[in-house]
C-alpha positions in Angstrom: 99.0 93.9 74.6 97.2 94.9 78.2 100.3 96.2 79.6 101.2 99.0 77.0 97.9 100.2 76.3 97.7 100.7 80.2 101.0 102.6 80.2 99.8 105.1 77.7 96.7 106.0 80.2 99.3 106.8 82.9 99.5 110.4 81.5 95.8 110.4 81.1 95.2 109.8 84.7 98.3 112.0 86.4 96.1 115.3 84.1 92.9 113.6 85.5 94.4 113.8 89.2 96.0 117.2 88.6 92.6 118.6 87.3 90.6 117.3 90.7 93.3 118.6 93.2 93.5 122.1 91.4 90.0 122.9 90.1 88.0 120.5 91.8 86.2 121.0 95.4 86.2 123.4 98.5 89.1 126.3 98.8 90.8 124.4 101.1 91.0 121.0 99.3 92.5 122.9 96.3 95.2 124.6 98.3 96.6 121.1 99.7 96.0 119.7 96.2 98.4 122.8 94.8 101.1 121.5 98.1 101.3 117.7 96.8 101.5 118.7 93.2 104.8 120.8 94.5 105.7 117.7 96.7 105.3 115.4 93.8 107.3 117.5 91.5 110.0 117.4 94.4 109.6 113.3 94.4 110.1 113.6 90.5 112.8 115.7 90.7 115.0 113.7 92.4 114.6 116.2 95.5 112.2 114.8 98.1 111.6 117.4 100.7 112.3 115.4 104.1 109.1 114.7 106.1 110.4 116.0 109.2 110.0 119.7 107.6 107.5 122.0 108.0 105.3 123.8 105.0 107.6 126.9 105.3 110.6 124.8 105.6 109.6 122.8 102.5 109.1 125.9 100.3 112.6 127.2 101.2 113.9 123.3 100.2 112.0 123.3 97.1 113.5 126.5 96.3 117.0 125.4 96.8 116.3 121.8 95.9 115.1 123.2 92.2 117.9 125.8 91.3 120.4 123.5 90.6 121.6 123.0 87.3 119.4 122.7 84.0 119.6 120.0 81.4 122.3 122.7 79.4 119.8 124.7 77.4 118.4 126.8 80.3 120.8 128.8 82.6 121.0 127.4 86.4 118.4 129.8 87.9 115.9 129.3 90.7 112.9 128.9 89.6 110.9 130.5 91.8 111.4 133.3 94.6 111.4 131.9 97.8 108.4 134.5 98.7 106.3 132.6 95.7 106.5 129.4 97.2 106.2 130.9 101.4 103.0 132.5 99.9 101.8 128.8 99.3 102.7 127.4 102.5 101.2 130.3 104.7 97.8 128.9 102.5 99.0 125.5 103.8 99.3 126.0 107.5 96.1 128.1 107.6 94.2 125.5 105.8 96.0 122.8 108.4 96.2 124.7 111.5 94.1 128.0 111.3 90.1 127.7 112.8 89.3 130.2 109.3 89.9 128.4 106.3 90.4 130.2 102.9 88.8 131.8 100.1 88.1 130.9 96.8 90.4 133.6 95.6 93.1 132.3 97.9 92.6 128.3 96.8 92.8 130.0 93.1 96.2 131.9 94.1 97.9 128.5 95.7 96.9 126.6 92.2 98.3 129.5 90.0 101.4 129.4 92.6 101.6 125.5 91.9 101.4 125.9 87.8 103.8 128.7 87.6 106.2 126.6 89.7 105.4 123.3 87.5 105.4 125.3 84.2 109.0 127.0 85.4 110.7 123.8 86.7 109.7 121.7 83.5 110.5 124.1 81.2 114.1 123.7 82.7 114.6 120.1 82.4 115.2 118.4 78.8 112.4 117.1 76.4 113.3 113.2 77.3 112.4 114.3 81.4 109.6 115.8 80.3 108.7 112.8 78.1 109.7 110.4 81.4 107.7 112.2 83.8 104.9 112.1 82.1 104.8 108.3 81.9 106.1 108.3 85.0 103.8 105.8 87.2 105.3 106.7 90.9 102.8 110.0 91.5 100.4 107.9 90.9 100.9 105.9 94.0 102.5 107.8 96.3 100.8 108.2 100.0 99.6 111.2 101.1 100.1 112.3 105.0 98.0 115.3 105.5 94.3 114.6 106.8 91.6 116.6 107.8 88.7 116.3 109.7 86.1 118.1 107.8 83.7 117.0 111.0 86.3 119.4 113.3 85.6 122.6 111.5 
């Protein structure tokens, strides 16, 4: 009885994580949380970008790794220019590497950049995937390897 009733929260909790990472905190938390949404999509996908990549190198993968083909009602089109996704990961790498951080308007570019490449690749796969990843425990779980020290800045 326990067991489904906690399944059903699953999608209840992947919107609640989704709302923190993209609306929730400083400019800079917001721009890494709009980088693992695309990471988990990746993961979801099928399509884990290798961890040996860098941010730029990941958006070029995630725009090869996507434009394969569509469940049959969508032609086999990239969803995304490879410029949308660069535009993230220059946020990225500033955020990680840069001494300046970024602005509000910046953090609410990388989160529009992150929903317009959700929206896009869901809207290519077939109502059961969409219906699978969103009970789909795994995001949910998944580590995440990039850590700042707040202290450092």
């Amino acid at each position: 009885m326990l067991l489904p009733l906690a399944y059903l929260l699953i999608p209840w909790r992947i919107r609640a994580r989704r709302r923190r990472r993209l609306w929730q905190g400083d400019p800079a938390s917001r721009v890494l949380g709009a980088w693992y949404e695309i990471n988990d999509l990746l993961r979801l996908a099928g399509r884990p970008a290798p961890p040996s990549l860098a941010a730029t190198e990941v958006s070029a993968f995630a725009a090869r790794a996507t434009a394969g083909p569509s469940h049959g009602l969508r032609p086999a089109a990239a969803p995304t220019a490879p410029e949308f996704l660069t535009d993230l990961a220059a946020l990225v790498n500033r955020v990680v590497f840069a001494p300046i951080g970024v602005t509000a308007d910046e953090a609410g570019r990388a989160v529009a950049l992150a929903v317009g490449y959700r929206t896009e690749l869901l809207s290519r796969r077939s109502r059961r995937q969409r219906w699978l990843w969103a009970l789909d425990p795994r995001p949910l779980l998944w580590q995440r390897q990039i850590r700042l020290d707040r202290a450092a800045r």
